[in-house]
Backbone as CSV, one residue per row, in Angstrom:
resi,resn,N_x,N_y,N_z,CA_x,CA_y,CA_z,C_x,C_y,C_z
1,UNK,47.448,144.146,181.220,46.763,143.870,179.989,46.751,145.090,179.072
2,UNK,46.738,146.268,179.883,46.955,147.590,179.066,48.334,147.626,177.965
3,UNK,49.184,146.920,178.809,50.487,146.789,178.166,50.289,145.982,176.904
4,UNK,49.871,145.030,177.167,50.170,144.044,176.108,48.810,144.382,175.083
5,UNK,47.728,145.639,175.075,46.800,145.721,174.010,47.960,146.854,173.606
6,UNK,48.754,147.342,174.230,49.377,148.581,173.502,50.185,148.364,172.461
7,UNK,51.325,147.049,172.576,52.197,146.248,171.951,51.640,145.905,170.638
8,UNK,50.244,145.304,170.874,49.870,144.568,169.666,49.514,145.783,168.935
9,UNK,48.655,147.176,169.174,48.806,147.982,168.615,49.844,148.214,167.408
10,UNK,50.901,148.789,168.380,52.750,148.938,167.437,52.797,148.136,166.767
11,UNK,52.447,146.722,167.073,52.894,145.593,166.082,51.775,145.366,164.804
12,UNK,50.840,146.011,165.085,49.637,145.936,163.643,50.147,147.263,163.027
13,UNK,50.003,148.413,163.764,50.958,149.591,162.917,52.201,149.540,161.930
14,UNK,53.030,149.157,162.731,54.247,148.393,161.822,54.311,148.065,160.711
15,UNK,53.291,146.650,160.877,53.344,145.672,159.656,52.761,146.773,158.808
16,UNK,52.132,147.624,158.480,50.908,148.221,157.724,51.913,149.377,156.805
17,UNK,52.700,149.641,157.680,53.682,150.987,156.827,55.329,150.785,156.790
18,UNK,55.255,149.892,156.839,56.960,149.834,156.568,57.633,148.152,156.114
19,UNK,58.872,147.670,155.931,58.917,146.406,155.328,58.932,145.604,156.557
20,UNK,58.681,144.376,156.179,58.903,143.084,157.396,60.132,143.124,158.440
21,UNK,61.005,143.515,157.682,62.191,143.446,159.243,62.729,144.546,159.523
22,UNK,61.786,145.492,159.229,61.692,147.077,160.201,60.794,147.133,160.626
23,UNK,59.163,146.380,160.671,58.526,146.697,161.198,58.573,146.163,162.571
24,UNK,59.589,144.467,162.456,59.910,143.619,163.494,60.670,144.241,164.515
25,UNK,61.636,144.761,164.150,62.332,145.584,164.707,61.671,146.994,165.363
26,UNK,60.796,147.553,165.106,60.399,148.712,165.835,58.651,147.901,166.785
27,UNK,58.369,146.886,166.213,57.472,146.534,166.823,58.001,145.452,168.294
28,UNK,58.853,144.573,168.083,59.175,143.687,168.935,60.798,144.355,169.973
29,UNK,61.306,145.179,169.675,62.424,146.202,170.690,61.522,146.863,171.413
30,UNK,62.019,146.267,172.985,62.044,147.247,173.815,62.573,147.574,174.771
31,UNK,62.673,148.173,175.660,64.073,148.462,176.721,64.352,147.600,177.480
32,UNK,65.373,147.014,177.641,65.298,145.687,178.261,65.201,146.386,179.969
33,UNK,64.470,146.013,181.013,64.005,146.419,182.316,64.117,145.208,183.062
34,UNK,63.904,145.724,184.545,63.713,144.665,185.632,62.589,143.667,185.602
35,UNK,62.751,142.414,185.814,61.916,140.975,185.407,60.655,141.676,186.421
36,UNK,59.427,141.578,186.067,58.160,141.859,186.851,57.483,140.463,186.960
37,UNK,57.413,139.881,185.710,56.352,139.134,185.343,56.658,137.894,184.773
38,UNK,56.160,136.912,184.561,57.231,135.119,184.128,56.731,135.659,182.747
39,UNK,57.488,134.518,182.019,56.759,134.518,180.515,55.685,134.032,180.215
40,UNK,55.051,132.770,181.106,53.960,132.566,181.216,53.244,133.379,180.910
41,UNK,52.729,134.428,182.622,52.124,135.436,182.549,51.936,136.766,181.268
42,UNK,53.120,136.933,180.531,53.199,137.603,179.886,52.169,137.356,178.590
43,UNK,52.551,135.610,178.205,52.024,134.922,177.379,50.540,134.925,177.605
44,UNK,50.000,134.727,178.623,48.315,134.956,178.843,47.855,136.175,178.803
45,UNK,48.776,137.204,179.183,47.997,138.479,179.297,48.015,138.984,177.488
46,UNK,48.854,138.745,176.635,48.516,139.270,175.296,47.567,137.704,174.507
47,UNK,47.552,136.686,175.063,46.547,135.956,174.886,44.941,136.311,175.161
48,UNK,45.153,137.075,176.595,43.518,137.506,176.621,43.130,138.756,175.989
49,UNK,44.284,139.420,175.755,43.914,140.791,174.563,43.154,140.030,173.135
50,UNK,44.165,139.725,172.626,43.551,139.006,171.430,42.379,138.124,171.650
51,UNK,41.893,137.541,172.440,40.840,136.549,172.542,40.063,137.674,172.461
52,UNK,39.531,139.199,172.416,38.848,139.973,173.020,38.301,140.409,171.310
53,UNK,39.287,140.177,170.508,38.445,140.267,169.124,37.524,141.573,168.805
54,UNK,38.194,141.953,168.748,37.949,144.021,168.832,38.526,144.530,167.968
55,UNK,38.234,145.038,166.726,38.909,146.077,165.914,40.247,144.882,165.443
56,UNK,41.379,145.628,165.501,42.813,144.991,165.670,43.186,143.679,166.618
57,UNK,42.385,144.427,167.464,42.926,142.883,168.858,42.161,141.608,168.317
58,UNK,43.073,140.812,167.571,42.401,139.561,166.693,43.279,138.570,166.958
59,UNK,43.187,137.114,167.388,44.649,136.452,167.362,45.139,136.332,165.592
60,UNK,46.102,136.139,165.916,47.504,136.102,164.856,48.404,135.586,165.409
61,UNK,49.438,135.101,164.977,50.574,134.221,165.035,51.500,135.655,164.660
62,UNK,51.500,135.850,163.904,52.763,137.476,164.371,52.313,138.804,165.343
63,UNK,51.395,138.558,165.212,50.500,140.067,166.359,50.964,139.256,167.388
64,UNK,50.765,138.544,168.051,51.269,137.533,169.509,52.709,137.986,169.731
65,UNK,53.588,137.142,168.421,54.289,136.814,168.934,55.763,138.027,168.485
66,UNK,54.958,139.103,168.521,55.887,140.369,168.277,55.266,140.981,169.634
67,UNK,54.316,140.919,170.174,53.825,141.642,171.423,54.575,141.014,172.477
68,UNK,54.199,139.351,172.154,54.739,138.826,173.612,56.716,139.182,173.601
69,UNK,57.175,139.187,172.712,58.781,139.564,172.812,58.941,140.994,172.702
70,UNK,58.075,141.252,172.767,58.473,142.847,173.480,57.851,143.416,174.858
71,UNK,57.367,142.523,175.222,56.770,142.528,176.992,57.595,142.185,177.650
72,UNK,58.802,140.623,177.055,59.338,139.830,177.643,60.284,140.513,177.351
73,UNK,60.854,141.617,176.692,62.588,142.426,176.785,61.813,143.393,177.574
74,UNK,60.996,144.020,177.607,60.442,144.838,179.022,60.543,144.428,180.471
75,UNK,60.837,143.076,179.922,60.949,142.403,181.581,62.158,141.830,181.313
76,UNK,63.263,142.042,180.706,64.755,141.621,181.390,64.701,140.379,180.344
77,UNK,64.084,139.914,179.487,63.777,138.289,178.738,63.930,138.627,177.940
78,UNK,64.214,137.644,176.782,64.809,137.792,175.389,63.790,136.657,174.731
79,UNK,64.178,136.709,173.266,63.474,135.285,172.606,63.658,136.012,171.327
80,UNK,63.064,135.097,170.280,63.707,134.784,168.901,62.247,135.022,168.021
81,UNK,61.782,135.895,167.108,60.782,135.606,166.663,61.423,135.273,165.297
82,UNK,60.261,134.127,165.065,60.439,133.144,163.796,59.727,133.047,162.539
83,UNK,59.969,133.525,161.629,58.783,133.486,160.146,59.154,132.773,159.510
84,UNK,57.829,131.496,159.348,58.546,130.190,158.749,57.340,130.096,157.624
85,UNK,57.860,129.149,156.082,56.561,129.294,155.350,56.619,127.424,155.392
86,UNK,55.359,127.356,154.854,55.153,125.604,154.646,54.320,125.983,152.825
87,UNK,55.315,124.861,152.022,54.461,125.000,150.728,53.557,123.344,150.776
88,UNK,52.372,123.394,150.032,51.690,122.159,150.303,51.104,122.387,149.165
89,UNK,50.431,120.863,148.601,49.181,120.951,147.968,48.414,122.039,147.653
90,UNK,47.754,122.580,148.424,46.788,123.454,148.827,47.538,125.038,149.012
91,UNK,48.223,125.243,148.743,49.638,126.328,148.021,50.343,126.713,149.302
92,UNK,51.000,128.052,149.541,52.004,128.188,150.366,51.146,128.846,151.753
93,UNK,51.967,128.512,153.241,50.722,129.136,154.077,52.274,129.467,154.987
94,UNK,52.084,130.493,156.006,52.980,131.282,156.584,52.620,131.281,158.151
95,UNK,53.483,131.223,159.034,53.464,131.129,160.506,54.541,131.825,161.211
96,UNK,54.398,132.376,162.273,55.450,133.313,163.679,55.348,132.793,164.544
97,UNK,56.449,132.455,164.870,56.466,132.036,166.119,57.704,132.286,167.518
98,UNK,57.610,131.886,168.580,59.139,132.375,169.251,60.067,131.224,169.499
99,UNK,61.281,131.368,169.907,61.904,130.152,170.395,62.661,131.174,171.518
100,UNK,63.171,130.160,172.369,64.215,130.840,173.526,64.747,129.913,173.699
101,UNK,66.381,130.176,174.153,67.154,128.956,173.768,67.231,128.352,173.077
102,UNK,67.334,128.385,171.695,66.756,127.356,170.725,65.676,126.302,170.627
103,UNK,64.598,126.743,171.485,63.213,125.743,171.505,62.818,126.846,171.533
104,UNK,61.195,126.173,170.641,59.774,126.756,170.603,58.875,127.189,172.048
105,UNK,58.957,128.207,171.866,58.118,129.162,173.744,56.643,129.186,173.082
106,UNK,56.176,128.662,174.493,54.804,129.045,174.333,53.580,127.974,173.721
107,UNK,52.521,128.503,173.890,51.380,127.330,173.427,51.291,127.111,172.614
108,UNK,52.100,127.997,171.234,51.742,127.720,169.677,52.366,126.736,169.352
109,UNK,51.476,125.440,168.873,51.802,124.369,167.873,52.802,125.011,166.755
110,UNK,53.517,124.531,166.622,54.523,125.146,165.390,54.152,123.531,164.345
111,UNK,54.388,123.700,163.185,54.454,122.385,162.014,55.847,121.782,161.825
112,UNK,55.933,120.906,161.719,57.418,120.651,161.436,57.544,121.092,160.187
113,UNK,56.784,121.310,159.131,56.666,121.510,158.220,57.159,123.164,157.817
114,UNK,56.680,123.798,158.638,57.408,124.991,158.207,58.795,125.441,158.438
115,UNK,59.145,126.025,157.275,60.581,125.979,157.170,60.813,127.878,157.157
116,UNK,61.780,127.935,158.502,62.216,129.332,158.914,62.801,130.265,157.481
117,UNK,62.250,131.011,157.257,62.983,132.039,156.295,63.508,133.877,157.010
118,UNK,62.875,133.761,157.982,63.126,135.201,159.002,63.548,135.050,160.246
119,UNK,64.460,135.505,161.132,64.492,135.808,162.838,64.689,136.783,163.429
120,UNK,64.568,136.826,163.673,64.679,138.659,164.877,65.037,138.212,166.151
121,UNK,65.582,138.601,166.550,67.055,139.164,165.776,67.950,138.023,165.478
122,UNK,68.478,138.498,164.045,69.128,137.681,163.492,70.446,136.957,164.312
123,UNK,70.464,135.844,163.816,71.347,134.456,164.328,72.711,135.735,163.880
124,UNK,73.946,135.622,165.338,75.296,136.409,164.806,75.820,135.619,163.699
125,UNK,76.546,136.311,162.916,77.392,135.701,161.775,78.165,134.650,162.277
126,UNK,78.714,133.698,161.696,80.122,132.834,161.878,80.859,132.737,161.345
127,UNK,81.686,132.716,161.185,83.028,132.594,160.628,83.849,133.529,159.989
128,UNK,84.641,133.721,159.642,85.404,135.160,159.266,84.928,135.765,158.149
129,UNK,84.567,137.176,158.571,84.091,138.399,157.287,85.069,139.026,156.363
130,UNK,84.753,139.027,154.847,85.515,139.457,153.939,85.760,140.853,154.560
């Protein structure tokens, strides 16, 4: 749990001093290592940080889900973090989330409604470069 209050740390630091897909990048990289822990587990232990509502440790939908993908490349696992916006009535509202394998990881309800504008790490190019 030490781990995963440390993560969310980096990942509130981040966002605060630098742009969105450098902060993703220095907040959600980390050495990819030997598997310890499922993703499950990983997923509850920065779940009970944030439930703890302390200073920084607050849930968020990007504080999560930049902590939990950098626990899970600490443990040999990969995944996709996702910044999607939904415009409505009631004006524009913004969500993070992960996928692995191309599906949604984890307990977060995602909307169908929101539509991806960010990933980390980015989808490889296709098709031939000028």
């Amino acid at each position: 749990m030490a781990r995963a209050a440390v993560h969310v740390t980096i990942a509130v630091i981040a966002m605060r001093v630098t742009s969105l897909p450098r902060a993703v990048a220095i907040a959600s990289d980390g050495r990819p290592g030997p598997v310890r822990f499922s993703p499950g587990e990983i997923e509850e232990a920065v779940d009970a940080v944030l439930s703890a509502r302390f200073l920084w440790l607050t849930p968020n939908c990007w504080r999560r889900s930049l902590a939990i993908r950098r626990l899970l490349r600490s443990n040999g696992q990969d995944a996709t973090i996702v910044f999607g916006m939904r415009l409505g009535s009631a004006g524009a509202a913004g969500h993070a989330w992960l996928e692995r394998g191309g599906a949604v990881f984890g307990a977060a309800p995602v909307d169908s409604a929101f539509i991806p504008y960010f990933r980390y790490p980015p989808a490889p190019a296709s098709g031939p470069r000028p």
